[in-house]
N, C-alpha and C positions, 0 to 999 in steps of 0.2 A: 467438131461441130456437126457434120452430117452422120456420126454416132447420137449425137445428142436430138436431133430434127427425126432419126427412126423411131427413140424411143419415146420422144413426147408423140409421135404419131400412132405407135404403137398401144399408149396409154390412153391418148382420147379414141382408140377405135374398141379398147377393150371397157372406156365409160358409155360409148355408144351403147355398145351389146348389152353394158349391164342394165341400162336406165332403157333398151327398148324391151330386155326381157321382164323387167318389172312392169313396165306399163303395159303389155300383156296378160301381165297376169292382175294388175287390178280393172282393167281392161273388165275382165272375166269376172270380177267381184261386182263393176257397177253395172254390167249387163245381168247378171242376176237379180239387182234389185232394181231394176229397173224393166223386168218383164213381168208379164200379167201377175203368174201366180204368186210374187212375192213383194208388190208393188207396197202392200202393207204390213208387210211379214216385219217380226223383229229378226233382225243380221246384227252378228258380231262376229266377227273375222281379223284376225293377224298372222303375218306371216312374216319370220325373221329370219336371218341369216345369223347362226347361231356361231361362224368363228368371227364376224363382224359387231355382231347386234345390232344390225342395221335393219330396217323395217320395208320391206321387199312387198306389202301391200296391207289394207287394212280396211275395214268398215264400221265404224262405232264398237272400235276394240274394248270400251270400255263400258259397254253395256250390257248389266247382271240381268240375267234372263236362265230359265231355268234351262238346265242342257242336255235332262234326261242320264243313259249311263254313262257319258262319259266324266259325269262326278263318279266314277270309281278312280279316278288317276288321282285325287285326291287320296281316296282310303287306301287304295294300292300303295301309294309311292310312301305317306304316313306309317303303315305296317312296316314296313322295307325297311325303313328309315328309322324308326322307333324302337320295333322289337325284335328286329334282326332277321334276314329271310333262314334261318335255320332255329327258329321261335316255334312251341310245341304246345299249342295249347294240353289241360291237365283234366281229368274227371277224374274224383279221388272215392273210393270205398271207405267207409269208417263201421266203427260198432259202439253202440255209446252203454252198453255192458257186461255182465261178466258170464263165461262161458262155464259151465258148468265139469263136473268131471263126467258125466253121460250125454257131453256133447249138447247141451241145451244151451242156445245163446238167451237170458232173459233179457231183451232190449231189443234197439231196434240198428238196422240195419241203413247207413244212410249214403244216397249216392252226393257229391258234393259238384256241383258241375262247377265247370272251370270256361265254360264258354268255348268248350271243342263242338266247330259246330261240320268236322267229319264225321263223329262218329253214326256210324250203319250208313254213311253215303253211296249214294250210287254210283258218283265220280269217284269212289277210290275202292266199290266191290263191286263184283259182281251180283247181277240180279240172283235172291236164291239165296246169297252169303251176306244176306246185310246183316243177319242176327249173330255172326261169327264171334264176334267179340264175347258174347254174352258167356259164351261156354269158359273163355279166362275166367271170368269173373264169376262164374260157377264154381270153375277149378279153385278160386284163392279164396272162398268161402270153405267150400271142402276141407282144405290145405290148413284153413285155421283151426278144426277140429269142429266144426259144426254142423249138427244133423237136425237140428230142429228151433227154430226162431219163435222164441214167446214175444212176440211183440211184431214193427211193419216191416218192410220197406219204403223207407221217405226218399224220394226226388229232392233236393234241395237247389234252386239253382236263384237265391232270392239274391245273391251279391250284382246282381245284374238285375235286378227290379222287373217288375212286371206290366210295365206301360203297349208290350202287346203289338206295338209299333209304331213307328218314330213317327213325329210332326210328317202332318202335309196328306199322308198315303191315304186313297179315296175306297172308299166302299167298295165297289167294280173291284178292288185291286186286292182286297184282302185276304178274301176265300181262293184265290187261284194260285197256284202254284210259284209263282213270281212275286207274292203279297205274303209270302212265308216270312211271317216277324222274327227278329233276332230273340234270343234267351241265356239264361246261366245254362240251360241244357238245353242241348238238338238232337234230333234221332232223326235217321232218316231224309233228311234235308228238312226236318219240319213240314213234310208233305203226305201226302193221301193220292194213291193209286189205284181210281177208280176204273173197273172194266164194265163195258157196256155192249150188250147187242142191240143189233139195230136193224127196224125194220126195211121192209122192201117195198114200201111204198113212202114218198114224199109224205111227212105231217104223221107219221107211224109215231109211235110213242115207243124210246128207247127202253131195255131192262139193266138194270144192276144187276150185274151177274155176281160180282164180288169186289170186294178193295182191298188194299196191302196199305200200313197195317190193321187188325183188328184196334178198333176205338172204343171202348168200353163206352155204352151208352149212347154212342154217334148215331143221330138219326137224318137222313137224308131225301129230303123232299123233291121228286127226278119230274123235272117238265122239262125234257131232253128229247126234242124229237129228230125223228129220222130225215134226212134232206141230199138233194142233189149238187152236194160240196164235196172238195177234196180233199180236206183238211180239218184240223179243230176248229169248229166256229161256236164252242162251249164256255160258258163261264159258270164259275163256281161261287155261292156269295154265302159268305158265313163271316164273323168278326170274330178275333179272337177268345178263346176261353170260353166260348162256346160250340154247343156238341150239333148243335142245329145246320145244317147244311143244306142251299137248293143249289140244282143245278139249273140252268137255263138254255138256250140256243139249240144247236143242230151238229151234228153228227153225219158223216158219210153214209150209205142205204147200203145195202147186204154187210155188215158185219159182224163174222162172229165174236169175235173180241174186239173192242178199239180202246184204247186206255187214254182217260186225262186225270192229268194232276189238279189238287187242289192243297191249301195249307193245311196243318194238323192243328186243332184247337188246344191243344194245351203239352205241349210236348213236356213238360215236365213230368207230371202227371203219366203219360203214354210210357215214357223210361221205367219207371217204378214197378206197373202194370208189367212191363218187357220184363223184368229182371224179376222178379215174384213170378210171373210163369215160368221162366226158364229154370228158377230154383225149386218150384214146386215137380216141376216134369221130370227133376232128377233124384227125386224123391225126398228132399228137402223141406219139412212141413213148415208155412209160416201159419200161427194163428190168428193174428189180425189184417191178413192180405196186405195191402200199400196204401200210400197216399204222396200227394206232391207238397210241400212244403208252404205252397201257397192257399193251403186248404186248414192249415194249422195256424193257431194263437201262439205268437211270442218266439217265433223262430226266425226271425228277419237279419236276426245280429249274433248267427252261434259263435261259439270262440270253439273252434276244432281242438284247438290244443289243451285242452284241458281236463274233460272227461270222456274222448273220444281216441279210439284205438286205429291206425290208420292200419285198412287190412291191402291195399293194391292202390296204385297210382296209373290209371291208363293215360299215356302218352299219344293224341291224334296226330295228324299230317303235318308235314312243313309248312311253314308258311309262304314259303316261295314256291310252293306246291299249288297252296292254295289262293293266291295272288295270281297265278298264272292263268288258274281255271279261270277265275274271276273275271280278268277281263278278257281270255279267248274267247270264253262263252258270255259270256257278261251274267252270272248271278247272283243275284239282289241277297240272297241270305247269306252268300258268303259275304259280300263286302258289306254288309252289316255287320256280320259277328267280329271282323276285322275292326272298328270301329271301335264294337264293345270292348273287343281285347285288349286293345291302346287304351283305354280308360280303365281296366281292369288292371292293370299291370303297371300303370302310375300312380291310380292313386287308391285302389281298391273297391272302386265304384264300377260295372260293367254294365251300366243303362248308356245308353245314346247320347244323351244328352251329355253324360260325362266324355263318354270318346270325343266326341264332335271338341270340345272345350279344349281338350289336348291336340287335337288335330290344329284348330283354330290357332292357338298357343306357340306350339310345334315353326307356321307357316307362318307365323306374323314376323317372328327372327328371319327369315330367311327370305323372304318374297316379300312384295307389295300388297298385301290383305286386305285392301281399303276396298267396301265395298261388296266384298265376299260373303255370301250366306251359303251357310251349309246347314238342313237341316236333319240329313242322313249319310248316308254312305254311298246308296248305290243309284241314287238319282231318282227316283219311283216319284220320291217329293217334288209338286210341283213348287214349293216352298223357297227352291234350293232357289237360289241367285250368283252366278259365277260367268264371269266375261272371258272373251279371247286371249283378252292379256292377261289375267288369272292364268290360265292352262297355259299360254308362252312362259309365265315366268316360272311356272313349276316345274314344266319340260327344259328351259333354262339349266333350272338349278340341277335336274334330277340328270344331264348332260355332264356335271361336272365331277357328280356326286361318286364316293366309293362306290356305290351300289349300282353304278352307271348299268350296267352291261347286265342285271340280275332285273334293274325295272325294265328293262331294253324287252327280254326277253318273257313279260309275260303280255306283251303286246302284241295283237294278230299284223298278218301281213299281207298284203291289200294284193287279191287273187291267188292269196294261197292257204291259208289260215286262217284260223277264228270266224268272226262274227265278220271279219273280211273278206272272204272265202271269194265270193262274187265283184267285191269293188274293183272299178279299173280292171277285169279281165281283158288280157289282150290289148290293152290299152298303155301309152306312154308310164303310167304309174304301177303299172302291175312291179310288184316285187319291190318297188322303191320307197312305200310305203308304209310305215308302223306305227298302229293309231291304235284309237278307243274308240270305236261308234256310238250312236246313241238315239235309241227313237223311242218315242212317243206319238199320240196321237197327235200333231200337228206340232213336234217338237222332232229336228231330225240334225245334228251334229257328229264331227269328228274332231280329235285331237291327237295331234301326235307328232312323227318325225317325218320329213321325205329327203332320203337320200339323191339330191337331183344328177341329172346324167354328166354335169359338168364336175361334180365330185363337191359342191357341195351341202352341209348337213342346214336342215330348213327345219325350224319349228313352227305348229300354224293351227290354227284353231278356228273351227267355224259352227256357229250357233243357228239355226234356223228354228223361230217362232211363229204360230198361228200364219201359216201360209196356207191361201189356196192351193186344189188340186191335190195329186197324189202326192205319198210318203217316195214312190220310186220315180215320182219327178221330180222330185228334191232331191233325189241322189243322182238323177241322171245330170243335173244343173252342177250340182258338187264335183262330179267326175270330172269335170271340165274343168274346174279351178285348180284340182289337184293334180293332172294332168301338164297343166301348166307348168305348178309347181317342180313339179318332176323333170320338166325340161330345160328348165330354168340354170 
């Protein structure tokens, strides 16, 4: 009997603890919304105890509001899941005819993109060596016995359509670096590497000194003046498939060089141009230069296997390579091309709209999808609609899942990694943490895991919409709830 009275007392001291450490932490959740800056903000927050599934705190977990990037745990965990983290996307060489005995190819030479959207990356070359690859593909021209091309070089990357970029993505967004739309073909990150000098007086007017790569045709209207900032405070505005580019804002004062990125207008087209100089430089005559496929009549539906000679298959990065980048750094072109790839690879369709469908498809078996709108990949879309309980039950499932420990690990770690580098430094969460971030202009969210210091594993999701005030008072307000979490 007095075995039996320690352990019932033992058990309501250890329900005490658990029901004061949760009202603590939703504690935390309605004092958030319930101070100035966020009095009218949209909140959607959950947090579970994932060896329980018991729901440890909550705020309108069920309300679709856009979350910015932490819709890449969607396209992340999808890829993972689908195409397996050791998945290669393909850019294939063809010749569509015959090679002569004096080494004359009469035909044309065609690149077939496969939606490798490493190739010439900066996340996986060095500056300097993005053109490295070209010289293979020099070399297996060579190697077929060819020294002179009657006929182009065609970019073909049309199996992925040319829509330029997916629902939702805004003007402001498109010419910069981060508004690099997915395609059958990428070069480069789909980016433009402007360098600028700048004056020494505030309202000086910057110069183009140069940009990486040459654009055939790119012209660039520069109202970039010079200003007493520390940082990029430029934007770039151009819309796809066009060569027309301005730049706008301010630039730091005395610099000799300061480089910002902008998207590439037609990356298809830029590939063909790449690979026609690097054949012509090695003395390889073409006589009707290149073109991209999207510039040609009747080429939407080729059948490769038919009158087409496959001369090289280049194989890009892993995909657990490129998952990982994805969400350390959070970039938008990768986890789009992830997206394409998943529809590329089901059903032979590599536009958005078909990924998103499989993705959609994919999550509706396995999760609660009622509600969910996905209109991209990498969140850019203010479009998207995705709740706390969305991201709990994908974290959920992606907890149980083979691939556990391979989604685990392309997630940053909160003061120490990624796009978390600064969250919780020094603070009860540091290290216990493994999320997705995600901001926007008045859009500022996390998702992900917290290992609490009692040992155990917490899934939690918090959405913050149109809030007053700063972007780093909304995280400094987050810290706290996470914090919680952690202690918990």
């Amino acid at each position: 009997m007095k075995l039996l009275k320690i352990l019932l007392i033992l058990n309501i001291t250890a329900t005490l603890k658990y029901a004061v450490a949760q009202g603590v932490v939703q504690s935390a959740v309605n004092n958030l919304q319930q101070s100035v800056d966020f009095q009218y903000a949209g909140i959607s927050f959950l947090a579970i105890n994932l060896e329980t599934g018991e729901k440890i705190a909550e705020q309108n977990p069920l309300l679709t509001i856009p979350p910015a990037s932490t819709a890449k745990l969607f396209s992340t965990a999808a890829a993972i899941e689908i195409l397996g983290p050791d998945y290669r996307p393909k850019t294939r060489l063809y010749i569509d005819g015959e090679i002569t005995n004096d080494s004359i190819l009469n035909g044309n030479i065609w690149i077939r993109g496969g939606g490798d959207i490493t190739l010439g990356s900066r996340f996986f070359t060095e500056q300097g060596h993005e053109k490295d690859f070209l010289k293979i593909w020099v070399d297996s021209v060579k190697s077929a016995g060819i020294k002179k091309i009657n006929g182009k070089i065609i970019a073909d990357g049309s199996e992925f359509g040319y829509a330029g970029v997916p629902d939702g993505w805004c003007w402001i967004d498109m010419g910069n670096y981060y508004g690099a739309g997915p395609s059958g073909i990428c070069i480069f990150d789909n980016s433009i590497r402007y360098n600028f000098k700048t004056g020494a007086s505030v309202g000086d007017q910057t110069t183009l000194i140069n940009y990486f790569p040459k654009v055939p045709g790119l012209i660039f209207h520069n109202y970039i003046q010079s200003s007493n900032v520390n940082d990029d405070n430029s934007y770039i505005y151009g819309g796809p498939f066009s060569n027309d580019r301005f730049g706008t804002g301010r630039l730091p004062l005395n610099r000799a060089s300061y480089s910002v990125k902008g998207s590439m207008p037609d990356p298809e087209s830029q590939l063909a141009y790449e690979f026609y100089t690097a054949l012509s430089n090695s003395g390889i005559e073409i006589t009707e230069k290149y073109d991209g496929a999207r510039n040609l009549s009747g080429n939407s539906a080729l059948d490769y296997s038919k009158i087409f000679k496959l001369l090289l298959t280049h194989k890009g990065q892993k995909l657990i390579d490129i998952a990982r980048l994805t969400n350390m750094k959070s970039i938008n072109l990768f986890a789009e091309g992830l997206v394409c790839l998943i529809g590329y690879e089901k059903n032979g369709n590599g536009s958005t709209e078909s990924g998103i469908k499989e993705i959609e498809k994919y999550w509706s078996t396995r999760i609660n999808t009622k509600g969910l709108i996905l209109k991209d990949g990498s969140g850019l879309s203010r479009s998207n609609g995705i709740s706390a309980s969305h991201f709990c039950a994908l974290l959920k499932y992606m907890n149980s899942s083979k691939f556990r420990d391979v989604f685990n690990s392309t997630l940053p770690v909160a003061g120490k990694s990624g796009t978390l580098n600064s969250l919780c430094r020094n603070q009860p969460g540091q290290g216990r943490i493994s999320a997705k971030s995600g901001t926007m202009s008045k859009i500022k969210s996390y998702s992900g895991y917290v290992q609490s210091s009692s040992g155990k594993k917490i899934a939690f999701a918090i959405i913050l919409t149109n809030f007053s005030g700063s972007s780093s008072n909304a995280t400094s307000k987050i810290e706290g709830i996470l914090n919680q979490l952690a202690s918990y």
